[in-house]
C-alpha positions in Angstrom: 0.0 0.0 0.0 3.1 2.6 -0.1 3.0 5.6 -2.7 4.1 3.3 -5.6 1.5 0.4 -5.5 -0.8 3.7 -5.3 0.1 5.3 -8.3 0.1 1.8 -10.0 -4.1 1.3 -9.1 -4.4 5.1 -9.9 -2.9 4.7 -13.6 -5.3 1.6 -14.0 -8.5 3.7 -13.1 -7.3 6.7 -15.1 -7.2 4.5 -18.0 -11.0 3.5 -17.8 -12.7 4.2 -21.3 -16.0 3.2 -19.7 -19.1 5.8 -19.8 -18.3 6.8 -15.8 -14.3 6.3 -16.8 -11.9 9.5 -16.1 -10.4 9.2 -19.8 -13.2 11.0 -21.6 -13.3 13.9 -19.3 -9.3 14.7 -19.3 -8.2 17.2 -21.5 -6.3 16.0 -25.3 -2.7 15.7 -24.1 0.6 13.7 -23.4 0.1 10.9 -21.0 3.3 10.1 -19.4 4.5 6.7 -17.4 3.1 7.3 -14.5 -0.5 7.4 -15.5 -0.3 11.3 -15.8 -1.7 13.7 -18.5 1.1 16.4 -18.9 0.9 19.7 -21.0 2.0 23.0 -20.4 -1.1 24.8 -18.8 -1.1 21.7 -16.3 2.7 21.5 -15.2 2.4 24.7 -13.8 0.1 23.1 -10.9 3.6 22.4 -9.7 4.8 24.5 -7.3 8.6 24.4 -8.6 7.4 25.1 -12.4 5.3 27.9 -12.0 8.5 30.0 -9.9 10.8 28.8 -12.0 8.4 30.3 -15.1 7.7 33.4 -13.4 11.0 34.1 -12.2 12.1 33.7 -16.3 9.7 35.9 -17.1 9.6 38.7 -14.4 13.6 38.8 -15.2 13.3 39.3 -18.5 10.7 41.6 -18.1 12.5 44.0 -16.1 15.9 44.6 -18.0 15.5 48.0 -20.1 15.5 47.9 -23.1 18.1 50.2 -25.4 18.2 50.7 -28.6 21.6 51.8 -30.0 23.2 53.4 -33.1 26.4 52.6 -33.9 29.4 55.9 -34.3 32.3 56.2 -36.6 34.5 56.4 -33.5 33.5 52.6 -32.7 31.2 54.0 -29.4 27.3 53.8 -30.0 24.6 56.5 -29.4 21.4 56.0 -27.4 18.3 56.1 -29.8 14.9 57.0 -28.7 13.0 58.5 -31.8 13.1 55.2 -33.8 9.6 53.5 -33.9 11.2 50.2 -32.6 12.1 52.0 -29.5 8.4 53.1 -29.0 7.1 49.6 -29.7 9.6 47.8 -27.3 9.5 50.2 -24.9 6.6 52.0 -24.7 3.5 50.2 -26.1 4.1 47.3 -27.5 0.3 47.3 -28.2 -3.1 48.7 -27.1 -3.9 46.4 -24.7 -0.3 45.8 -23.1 2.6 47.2 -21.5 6.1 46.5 -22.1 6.1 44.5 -19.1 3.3 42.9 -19.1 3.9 42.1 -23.2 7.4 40.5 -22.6 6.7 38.7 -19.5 3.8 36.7 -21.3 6.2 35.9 -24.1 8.9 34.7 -22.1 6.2 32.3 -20.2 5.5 30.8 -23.9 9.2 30.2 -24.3 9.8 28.7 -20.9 6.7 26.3 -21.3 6.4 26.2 -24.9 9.8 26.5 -26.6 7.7 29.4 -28.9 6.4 32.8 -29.1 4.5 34.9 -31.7 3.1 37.9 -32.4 1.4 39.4 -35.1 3.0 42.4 -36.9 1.1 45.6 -37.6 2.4 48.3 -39.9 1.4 51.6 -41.4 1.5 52.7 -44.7 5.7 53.9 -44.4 6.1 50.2 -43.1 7.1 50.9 -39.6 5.8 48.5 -37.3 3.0 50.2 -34.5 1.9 47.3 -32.8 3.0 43.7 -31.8 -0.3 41.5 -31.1 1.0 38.3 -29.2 -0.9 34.7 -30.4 -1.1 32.4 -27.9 1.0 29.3 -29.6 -1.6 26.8 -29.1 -3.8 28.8 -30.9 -0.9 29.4 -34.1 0.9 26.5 -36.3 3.2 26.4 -39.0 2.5 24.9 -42.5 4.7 23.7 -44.7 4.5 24.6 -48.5 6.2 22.9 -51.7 7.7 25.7 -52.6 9.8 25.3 -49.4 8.5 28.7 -47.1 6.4 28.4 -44.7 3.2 30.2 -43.6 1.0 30.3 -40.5 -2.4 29.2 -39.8 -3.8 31.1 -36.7 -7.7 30.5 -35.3 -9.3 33.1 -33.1 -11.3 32.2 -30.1 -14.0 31.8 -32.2 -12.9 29.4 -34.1 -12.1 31.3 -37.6 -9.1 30.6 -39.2 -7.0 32.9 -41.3 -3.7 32.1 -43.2 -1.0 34.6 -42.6 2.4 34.8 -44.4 5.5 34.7 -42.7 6.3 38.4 -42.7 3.1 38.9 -40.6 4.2 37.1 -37.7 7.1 37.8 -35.6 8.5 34.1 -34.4 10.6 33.8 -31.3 12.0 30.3 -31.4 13.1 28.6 -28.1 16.2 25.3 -28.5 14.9 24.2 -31.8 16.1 20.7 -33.9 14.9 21.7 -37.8 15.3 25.6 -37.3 11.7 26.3 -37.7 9.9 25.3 -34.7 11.5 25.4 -31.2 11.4 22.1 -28.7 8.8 22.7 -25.8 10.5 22.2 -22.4 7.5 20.5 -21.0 6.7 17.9 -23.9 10.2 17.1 -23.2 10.5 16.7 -19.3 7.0 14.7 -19.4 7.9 11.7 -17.5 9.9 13.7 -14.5 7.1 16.4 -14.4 4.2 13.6 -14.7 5.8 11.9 -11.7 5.9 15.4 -9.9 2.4 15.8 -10.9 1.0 12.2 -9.4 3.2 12.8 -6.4 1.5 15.9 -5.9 -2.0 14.0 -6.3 -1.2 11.3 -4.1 0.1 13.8 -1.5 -3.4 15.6 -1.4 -5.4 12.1 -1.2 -3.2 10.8 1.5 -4.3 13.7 3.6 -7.6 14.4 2.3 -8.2 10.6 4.1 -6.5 12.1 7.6 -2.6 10.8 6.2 -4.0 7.6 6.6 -3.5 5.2 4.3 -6.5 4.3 2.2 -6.7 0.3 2.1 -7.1 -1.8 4.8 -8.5 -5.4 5.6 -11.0 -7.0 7.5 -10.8 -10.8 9.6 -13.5 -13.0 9.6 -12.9 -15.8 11.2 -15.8 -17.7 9.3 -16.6 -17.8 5.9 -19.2 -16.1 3.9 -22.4 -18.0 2.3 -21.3 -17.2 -1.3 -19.4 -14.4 -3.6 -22.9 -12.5 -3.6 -22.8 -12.0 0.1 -19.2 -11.0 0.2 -20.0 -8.1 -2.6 -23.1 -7.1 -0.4 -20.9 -7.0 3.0 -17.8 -4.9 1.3 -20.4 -2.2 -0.1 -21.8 -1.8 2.9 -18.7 -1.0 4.9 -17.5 1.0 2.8 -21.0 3.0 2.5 -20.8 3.2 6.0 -17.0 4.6 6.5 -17.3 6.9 3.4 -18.8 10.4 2.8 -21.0 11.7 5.6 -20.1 8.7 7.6 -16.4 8.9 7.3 -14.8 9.1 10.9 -17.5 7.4 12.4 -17.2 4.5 15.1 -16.6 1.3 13.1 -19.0 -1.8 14.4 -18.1 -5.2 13.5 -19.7 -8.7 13.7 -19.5 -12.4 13.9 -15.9 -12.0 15.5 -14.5 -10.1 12.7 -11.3 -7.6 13.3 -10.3 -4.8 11.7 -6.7 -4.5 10.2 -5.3 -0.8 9.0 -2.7 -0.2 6.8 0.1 1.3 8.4 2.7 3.7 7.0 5.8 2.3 6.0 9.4 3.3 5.3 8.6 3.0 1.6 5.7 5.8 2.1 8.4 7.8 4.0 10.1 8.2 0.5 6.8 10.2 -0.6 8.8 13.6 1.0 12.5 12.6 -0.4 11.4 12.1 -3.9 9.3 15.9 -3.4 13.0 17.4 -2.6 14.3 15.5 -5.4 12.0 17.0 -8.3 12.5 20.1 -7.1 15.9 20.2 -7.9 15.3 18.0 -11.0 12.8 21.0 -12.0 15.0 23.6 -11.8 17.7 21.6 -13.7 15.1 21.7 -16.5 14.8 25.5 -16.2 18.2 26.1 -15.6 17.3 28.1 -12.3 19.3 28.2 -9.3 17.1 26.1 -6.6 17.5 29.0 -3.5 15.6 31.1 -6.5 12.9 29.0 -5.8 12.8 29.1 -2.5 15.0 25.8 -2.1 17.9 26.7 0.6 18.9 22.8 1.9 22.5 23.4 0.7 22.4 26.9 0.4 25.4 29.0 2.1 26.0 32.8 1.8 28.9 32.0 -0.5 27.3 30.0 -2.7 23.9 31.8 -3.4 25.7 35.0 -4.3 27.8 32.3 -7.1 25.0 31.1 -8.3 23.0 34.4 -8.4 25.9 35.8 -11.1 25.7 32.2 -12.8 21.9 32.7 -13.1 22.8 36.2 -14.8 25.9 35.0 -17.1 24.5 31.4 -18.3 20.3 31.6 -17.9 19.3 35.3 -18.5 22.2 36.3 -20.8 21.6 33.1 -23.4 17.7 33.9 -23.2 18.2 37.7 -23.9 21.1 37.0 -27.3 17.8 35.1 -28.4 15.4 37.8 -28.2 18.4 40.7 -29.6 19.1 37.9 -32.9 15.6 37.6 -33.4 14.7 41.4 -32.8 17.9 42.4 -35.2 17.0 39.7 -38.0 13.3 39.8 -38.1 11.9 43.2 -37.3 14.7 45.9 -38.4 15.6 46.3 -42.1 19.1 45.6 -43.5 20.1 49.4 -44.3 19.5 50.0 -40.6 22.7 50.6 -38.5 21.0 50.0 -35.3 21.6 47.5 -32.4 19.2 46.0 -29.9 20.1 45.7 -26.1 18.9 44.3 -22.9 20.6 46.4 -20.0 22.1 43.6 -17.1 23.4 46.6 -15.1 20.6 46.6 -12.7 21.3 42.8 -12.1 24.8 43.5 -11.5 24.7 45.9 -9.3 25.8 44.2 -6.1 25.8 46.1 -2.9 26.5 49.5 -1.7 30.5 48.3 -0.8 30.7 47.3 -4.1 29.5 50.1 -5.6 31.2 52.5 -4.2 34.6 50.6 -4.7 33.8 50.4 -8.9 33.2 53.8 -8.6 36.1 55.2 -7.1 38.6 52.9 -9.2 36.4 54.4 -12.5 36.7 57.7 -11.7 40.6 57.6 -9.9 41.7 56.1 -13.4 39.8 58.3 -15.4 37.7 56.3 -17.8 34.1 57.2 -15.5 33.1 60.8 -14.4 31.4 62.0 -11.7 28.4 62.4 -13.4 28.1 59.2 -15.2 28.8 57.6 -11.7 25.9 60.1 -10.3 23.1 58.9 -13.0 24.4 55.1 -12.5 22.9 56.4 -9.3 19.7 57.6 -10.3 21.2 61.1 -9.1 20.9 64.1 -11.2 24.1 65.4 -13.0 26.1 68.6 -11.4 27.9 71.7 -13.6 31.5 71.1 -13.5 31.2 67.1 -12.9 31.2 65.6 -16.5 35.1 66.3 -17.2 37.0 62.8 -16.6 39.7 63.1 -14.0 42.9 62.8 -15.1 45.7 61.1 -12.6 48.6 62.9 -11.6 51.3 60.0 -11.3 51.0 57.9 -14.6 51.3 60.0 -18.4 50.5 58.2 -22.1 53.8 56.5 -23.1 54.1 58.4 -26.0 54.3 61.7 -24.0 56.8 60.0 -21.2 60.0 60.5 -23.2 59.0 64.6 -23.8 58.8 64.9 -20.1 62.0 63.2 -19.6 64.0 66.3 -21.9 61.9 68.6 -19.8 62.7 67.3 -16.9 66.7 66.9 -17.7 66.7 70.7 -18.6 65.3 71.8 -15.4 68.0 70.1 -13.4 71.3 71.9 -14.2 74.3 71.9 -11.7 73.8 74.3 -9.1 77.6 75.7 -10.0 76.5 76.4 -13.6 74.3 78.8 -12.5 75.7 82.4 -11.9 73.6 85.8 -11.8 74.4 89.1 -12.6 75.6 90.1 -9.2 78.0 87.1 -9.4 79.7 88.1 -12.7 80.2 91.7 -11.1 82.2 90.4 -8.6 83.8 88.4 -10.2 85.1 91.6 -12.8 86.4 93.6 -9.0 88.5 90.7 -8.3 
């Protein structure tokens, strides 16, 4: 009766095709090996799937976003007039903010391994509005020529054929380079044993974290296999629903046997721990991020928190930059797309302050840039980079030397006026 031979019997009755059976009322997804139905809107009934989701997509969310034009010099000019700045940073469309927008999108690519939107241009071809599809509701067809096209139904139920230059296509980890892998399609057999651990958690304790099974001793025997069926409905009619709890009343010598809870139950909380950290494996999330601190030190959370930023955020916001770059900006245009990290990197006050002063001690920071880094307003006088007293370019050191050599002549070399004078009485 431990967790296992329950999730066996559980499988068995979720596969019942019978009129009452639990098959035709589950929604059209992929069953895994443990009896479980897993899709994307589902796994994120698990605890560890939905933070790890959310803490993809509030991240992403929240870096700024900066649009750049690129100088002769090699440095690159902040660009905020450009209609792809308004869109990305402003309103991406009428129902959405920029936050809002690319948190949503970033949840399709976590669960989904896709993200689209439909492009809306005016008359000059600049792009005003970004309308995001939900990807189950969007697929990609195939035509002999080779291109592809997508077919998109409404919530009504009307579908419409779009080209491929309507629809703005962020692809996730993809095998053929059209269609990105879903995360969740992938992982089905650790998140559908997450999922009926999870279930047979919340019946174990829905029946007072007693075991449900149990057996009865009857010293006699009963007339036939009729009488036995008529017997075992009645119990359980008696111990179940409005009855449950109530005192238990048995005849004709019989004894009462429960199901105790062994060591192999005990392993229900072990494998719990163990999916977490298998989930966030899958996600590529730090586990104290999602609220998982067993071997969690101060040393090593601050580690991981810059390995979340270099090798989780960094990778998912080169995608979004490549695609933004290739897909929605024309080829004459000498702009680049960036997500700002800075705010992730910040680190504390100690550590600002020290990459401050060495900036602005070496010269290649000012005051003032250090003040808006800040959110401080600028000051007159502070926007001149200081320049350091004790170190010169080499190409100006050997100059200096010759000065230098000049100004030191022997002291005895040196006569004035009055000394030649004197010299002329002698």
């Amino acid at each position: 009766m431990g967790m296992f031979s329950f999730l066996s019997r559980w499988m068995a009755s979720s596969d019942d095709r019978s009129s009452g059976g639990d098959f035709w009322f589950e929604p059209v997804t992929m069953r895994s090996s443990s009896g479980m139905r897993v899709s994307a809107d589902n796994a994120m009934r698990v605890a560890a799937v939905y933070a790890s989701v959310r803490i993809l997509a509030e991240t992403m969310a929240s870096l700024p976003f900066v649009l750049y034009r690129q100088r002769a010099d090699g440095g690159k000019d902040r660009v905020t007039d450009h209609w792809l700045y308004t869109v990305l940073a402003k309103r991406p469309n009428r129902y959405q903010n920029p936050y809002e927008w690319r948190e949503m999108l970033q949840g399709h690519l976590a669960l989904r391994g896709n993200a689209y939107n439909r492009i809306v241009a005016n008359r000059r071809g600049e792009i005003v509005e970004l309308m995001p599809i939900h990807p189950d509701r969007i697929r990609m067809e195939l035509m002999p020529s080779g291109d592809y096209r997508y077919r998109v139904t409404d919530r009504l139920g009307v579908e419409a054929i779009l080209p491929r230059g309507e629809i703005w296509h962020l692809r996730g980890l993809s095998s053929d380079g059209l269609m990105g892998m879903s995360p969740i399609e992938l992982a089905r057999e650790s998140l559908g044993m997450a999922l009926a651990a999870q279930d047979y958690g919340a019946r174990f304790f829905a029946n007072d974290a007693k075991p449900t099974g149990g057996w009865i001793e009857f010293p006699g025997s009963f007339k036939d296999s009729e009488a036995k069926k008529v017997f075992r409905e009645s119990y359980q009619a008696a111990q179940s629903g409005a009855n449950r709890g109530k005192v238990l009343v048995l005849e004709n010598g019989m004894k009462f046997h429960e199901v105790g809870v062994t060591n192999r139950d005990a392993q229900f909380l072990e494998l719990r721990k163990f999916q977490i950290t298998d989930i966030a494996r899958l996600f590529r999330v730090p586990p104290h991020m999602i609220a998982d601190l067993d071997r969690a030190t101060f040393s090593n959370i601050e580690q991981q928190s810059l390995e979340f930023v270099m090798h989780t955020m960094t990778p998912w916001a080169e995608r979004w930059e490549a695609s933004i770059e290739s897909e929605l900006l024309l080829d004459g245009d000498d702009l680049e797309v960036e997500f700002d990290f800075a705010n992730l990197m910040r680190g504390d006050a100690a550590s600002r302050s020290s990459y401050y002063q060495s900036g602005i001690q070496n010269g290649w920071l000012t005051r003032n840039e250090a003040r808006i880094a800040e959110n401080l307003n600028p000051l007159d006088g502070l926007d001149e980079p200081l320049r350091p007293l004790n170190m010169v370019e080499e190409g100006s050191a050997e100059g200096l030397e010759g000065d230098a050599g000049q100004d030191q002549r022997p002291a005895q070399d040196v006569t004035g006026p009055q000394d030649d004078e004197d010299a002329q009485s002698e």
